[in-house]
C-alpha positions as CSV (number, residue, x, y, z in Angstrom):
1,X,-42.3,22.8,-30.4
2,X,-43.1,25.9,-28.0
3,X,-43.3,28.4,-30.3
4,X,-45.3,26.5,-33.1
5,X,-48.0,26.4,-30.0
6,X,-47.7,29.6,-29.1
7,X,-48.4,30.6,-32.9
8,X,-45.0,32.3,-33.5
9,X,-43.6,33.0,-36.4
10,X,-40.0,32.2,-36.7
11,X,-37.0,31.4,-39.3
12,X,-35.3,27.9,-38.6
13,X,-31.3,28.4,-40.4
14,X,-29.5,25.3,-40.8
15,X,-25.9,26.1,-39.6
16,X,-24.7,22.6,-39.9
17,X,-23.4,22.4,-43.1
18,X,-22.3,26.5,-43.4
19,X,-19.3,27.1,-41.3
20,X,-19.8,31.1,-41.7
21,X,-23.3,30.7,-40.5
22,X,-22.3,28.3,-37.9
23,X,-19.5,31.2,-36.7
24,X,-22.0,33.9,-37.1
25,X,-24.0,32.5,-34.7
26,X,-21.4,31.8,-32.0
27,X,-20.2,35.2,-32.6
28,X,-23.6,36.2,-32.0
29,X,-24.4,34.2,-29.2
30,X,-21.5,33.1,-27.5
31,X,-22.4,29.7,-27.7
32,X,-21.4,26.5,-30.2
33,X,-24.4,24.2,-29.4
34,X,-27.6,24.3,-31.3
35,X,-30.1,25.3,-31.4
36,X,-29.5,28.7,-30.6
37,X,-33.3,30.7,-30.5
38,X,-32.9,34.3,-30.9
39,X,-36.1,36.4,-30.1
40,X,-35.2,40.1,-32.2
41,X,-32.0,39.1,-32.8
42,X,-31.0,38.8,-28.7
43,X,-30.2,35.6,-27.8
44,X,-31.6,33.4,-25.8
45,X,-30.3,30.5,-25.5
46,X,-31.4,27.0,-26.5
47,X,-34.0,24.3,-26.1
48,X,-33.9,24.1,-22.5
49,X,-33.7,28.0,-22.0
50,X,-36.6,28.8,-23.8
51,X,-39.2,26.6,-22.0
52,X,-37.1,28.2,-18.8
53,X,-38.4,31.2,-20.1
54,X,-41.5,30.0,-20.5
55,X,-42.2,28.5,-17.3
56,X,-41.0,31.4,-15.8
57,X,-43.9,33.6,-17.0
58,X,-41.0,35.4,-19.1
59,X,-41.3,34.3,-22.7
60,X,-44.9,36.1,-23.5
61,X,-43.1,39.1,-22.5
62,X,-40.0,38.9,-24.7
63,X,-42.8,37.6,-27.9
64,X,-44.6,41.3,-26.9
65,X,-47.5,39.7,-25.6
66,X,-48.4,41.1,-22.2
């Protein structure tokens, strides 16, 4: 996974088998497919956004590294 290789720190929540949890985060993100990444608490999207992110040069940013 990108982030475990980047040496990020993150939460994984299971929203499969909480329906508040699951409805938190489509309130949250707008979204109903998972995963969901949120970088402090913004969304960003899922799998496929994040490495956009990435290849874009624009992940290190939103993980505060310059």
């Amino acid at each position: 996974m990108l982030l475990k290789k980047k040496g990020v720190e993150f939460d994984e929540i299971n929203v499969s088998r909480d329906d508040a949890l699951r409805e938190e985060m489509e309130r949250r993100s707008g979204r109903r497919t998972v995963p969901q990444i949120f970088i402090d608490g913004n969304p960003i999207g899922g799998f496929d956004d994040l490495y956009s992110l990435d290849r874009d040069g624009r992940l290190d940013k939103l993980l505060g590294r310059s």
